[in-house]
FIRO-566885 format. One record per residue (C-alpha): x negated, y, z negated; residue in three letters. Coordinates in steps of 0.02 Angstrom, whole numbers, padded with zeros to 5 digits, always signed. Layout:
! FIRO-566885
XYZala ...
//
This chain:
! FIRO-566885
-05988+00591+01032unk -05811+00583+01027unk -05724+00729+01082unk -05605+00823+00944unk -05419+00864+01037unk -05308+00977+00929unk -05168+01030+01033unk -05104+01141+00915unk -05259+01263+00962unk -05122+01340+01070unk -05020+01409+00930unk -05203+01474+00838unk -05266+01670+00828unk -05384+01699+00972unk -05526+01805+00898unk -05506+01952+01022unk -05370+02015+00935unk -05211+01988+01051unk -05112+01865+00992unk -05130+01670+00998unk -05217+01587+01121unk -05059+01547+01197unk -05044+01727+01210unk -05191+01725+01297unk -05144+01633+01447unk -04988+01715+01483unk -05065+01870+01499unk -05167+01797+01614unk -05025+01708+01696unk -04932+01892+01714unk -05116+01953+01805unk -05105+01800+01911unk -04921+01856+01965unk -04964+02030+01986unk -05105+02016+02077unk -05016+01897+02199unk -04877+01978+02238unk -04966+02156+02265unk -05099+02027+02383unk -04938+01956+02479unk -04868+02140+02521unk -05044+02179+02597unk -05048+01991+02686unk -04870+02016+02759unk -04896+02205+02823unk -05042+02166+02909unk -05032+01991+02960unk -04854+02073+03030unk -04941+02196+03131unk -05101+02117+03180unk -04985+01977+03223unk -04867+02058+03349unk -05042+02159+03435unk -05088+01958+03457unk -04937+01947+03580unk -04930+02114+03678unk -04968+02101+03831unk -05091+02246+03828unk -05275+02148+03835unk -05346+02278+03736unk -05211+02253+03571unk -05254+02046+03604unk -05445+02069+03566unk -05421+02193+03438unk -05293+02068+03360unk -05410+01913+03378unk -05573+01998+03321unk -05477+02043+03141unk -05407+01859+03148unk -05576+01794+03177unk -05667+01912+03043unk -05564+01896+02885unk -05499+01703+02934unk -05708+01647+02958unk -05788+01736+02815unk -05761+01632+02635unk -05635+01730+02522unk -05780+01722+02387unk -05898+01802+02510unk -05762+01934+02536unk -05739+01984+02359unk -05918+02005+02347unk -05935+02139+02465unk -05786+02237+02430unk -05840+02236+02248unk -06016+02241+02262unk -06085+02287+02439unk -05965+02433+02480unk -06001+02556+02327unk -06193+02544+02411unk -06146+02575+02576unk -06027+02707+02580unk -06087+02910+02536unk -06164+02911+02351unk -06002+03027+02281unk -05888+02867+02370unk -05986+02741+02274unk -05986+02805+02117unk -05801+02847+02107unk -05795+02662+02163unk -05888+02599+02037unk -05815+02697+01877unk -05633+02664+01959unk -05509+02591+01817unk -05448+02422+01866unk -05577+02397+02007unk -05578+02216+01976unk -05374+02206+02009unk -05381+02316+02164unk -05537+02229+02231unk -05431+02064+02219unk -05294+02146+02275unk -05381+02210+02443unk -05497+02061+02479unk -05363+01925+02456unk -05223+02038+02558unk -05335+02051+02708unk -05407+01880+02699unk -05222+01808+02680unk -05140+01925+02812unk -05254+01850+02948unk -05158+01691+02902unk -05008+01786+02897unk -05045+01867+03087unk -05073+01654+03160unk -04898+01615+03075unk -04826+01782+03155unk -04905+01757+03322unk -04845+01552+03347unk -04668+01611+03272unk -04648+01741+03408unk -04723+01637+03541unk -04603+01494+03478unk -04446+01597+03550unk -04374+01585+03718unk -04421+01695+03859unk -04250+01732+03866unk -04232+01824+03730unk -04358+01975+03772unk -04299+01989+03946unk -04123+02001+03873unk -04198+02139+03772unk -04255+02227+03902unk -04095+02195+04019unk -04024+02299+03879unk -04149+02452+03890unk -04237+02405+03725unk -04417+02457+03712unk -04558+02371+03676unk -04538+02411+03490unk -04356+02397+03483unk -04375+02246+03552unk -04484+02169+03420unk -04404+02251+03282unk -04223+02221+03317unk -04255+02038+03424unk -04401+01944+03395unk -04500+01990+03228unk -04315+01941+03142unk -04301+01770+03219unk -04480+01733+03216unk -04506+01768+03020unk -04334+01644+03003unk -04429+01512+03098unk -04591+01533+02992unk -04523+01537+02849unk -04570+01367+02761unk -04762+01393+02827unk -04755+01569+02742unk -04719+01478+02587unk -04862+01386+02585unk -04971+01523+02599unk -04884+01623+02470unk -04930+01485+02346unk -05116+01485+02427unk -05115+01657+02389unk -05076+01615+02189unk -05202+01488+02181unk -05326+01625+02276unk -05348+01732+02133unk -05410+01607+02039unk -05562+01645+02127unk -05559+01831+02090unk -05647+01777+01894unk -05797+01825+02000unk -05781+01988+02019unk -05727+02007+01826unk -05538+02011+01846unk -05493+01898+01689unk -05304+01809+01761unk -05267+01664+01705unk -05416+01542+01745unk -05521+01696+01668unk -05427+01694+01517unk -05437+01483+01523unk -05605+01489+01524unk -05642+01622+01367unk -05494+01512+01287unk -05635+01374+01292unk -05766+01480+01267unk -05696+01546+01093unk -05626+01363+01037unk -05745+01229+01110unk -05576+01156+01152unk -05603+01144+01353unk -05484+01031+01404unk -05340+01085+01300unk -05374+01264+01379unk -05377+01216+01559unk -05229+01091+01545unk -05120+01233+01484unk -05199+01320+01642unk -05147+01201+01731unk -04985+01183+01663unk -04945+01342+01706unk -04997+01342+01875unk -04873+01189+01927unk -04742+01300+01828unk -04748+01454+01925unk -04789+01361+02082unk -04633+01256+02055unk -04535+01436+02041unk -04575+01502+02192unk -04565+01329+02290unk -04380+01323+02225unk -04357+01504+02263unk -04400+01491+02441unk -04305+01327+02483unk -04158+01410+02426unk -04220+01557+02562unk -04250+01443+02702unk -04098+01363+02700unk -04004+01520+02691unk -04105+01581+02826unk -04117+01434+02941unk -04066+01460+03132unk -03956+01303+03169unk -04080+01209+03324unk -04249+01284+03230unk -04247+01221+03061unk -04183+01081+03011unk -04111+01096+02824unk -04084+00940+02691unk 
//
């Protein structure tokens, strides 16, 4: 059987009612973008702090730090998902779960959540090598200067060490993109969700996940172009080498 291609299925009314199927997948695109950047506050916040406890030199921070790298870096993001979205609302007190489970949106915050946390122990490794990267130098010069411990990180280290980690951070922004692909699971319907009910409706499966795919590279080629135009503003002459 020879398969039927009819590109112009793009430009055709999708039968739920909102637009073309075009239409479709750019509201699916806009979930994809919405969901990652509200994931990549959560993955920078935390992988910030849990980062920085990695390098204190209290033991107790260091294990703390570790065990949440360890947890949320080990367990599959899939595997994740399914027991913020599933397992919690049965653990927690009955009145918990049920709010949970009749929450608007729990599908986006779920995603949200579960790909933050998983992401931001990423995050806390890139942190932690960035800061151990710098000279010793530097944090006894803070110190010669009567900066504390927070002072120190804030004002000293945290600002050079996110400079030097910059290019790595970009690479896990975009992982963090292609991460909510996997989030269809859980029912949130971004862009791969709204690929596949493109094929579902149309029988037209490989016109439906090229434009997917098309629009992946596009936004991916965005933010790669963004951030190269970051790094090199940001570079520290003897750290990064720019082109």
């Amino acid at each position: 059987m020879n398969y039927h291609w009819n590109w112009s299925i793009f430009f055709e009314p999708a039968p739920n009612g909102t637009g073309t199927y075009l239409d479709m997948l750019l509201s699916g695109l806009l979930l994809t973008i919405e969901t990652s950047l509200c994931a990549w506050i959560i993955a920078l916040v935390f992988g910030a702090v849990v980062g920085v406890m990695r390098t204190l030199p209290s033991k107790a921070a260091s294990r703390i730090g570790f065990a949440y790298v360890e947890f949320f870096r080990n367990m599959p993001l899939l595997v994740q998902l399914f027991i913020w979205f599933f397992v919690l609302p049965e653990i927690v007190p009955q009145a918990w779960g049920l709010w949970l489970k009749q929450m608007p949106y729990a599908p986006f915050y779920t995603a949200v959540i579960g790909i933050g946390l998983f992401m931001s122990a990423r995050v806390a490794e890139q942190t932690r090598a960035g800061v151990n990267s710098l000279p010793r130098g530097q944090k006894m010069a803070a110190t010669a200067l009567g900066l504390t411990t927070a002072q120190t990180y804030r004002y000293v280290l945290l600002p050079m060490a996110f400079r030097i980690i910059m290019p790595p951070l970009t690479s896990e922004f975009l992982s963090t993109i292609k991460n909510t692909s996997v989030a269809i699971t859980i029912g949130l319907i971004e862009l791969t969700g709204e690929a596949r009910a493109m094929q579902e409706f149309s029988f037209q499966v490989f016109e439906a996940f090229t434009g997917a795919t098309v629009l992946y590279l596009l936004i991916n080629i965005v933010v790669v172009i963004a951030m190269r135009f970051l790094e090199r503003s940001i570079a520290i002459p003897g750290y990064i080498t720019g082109k």
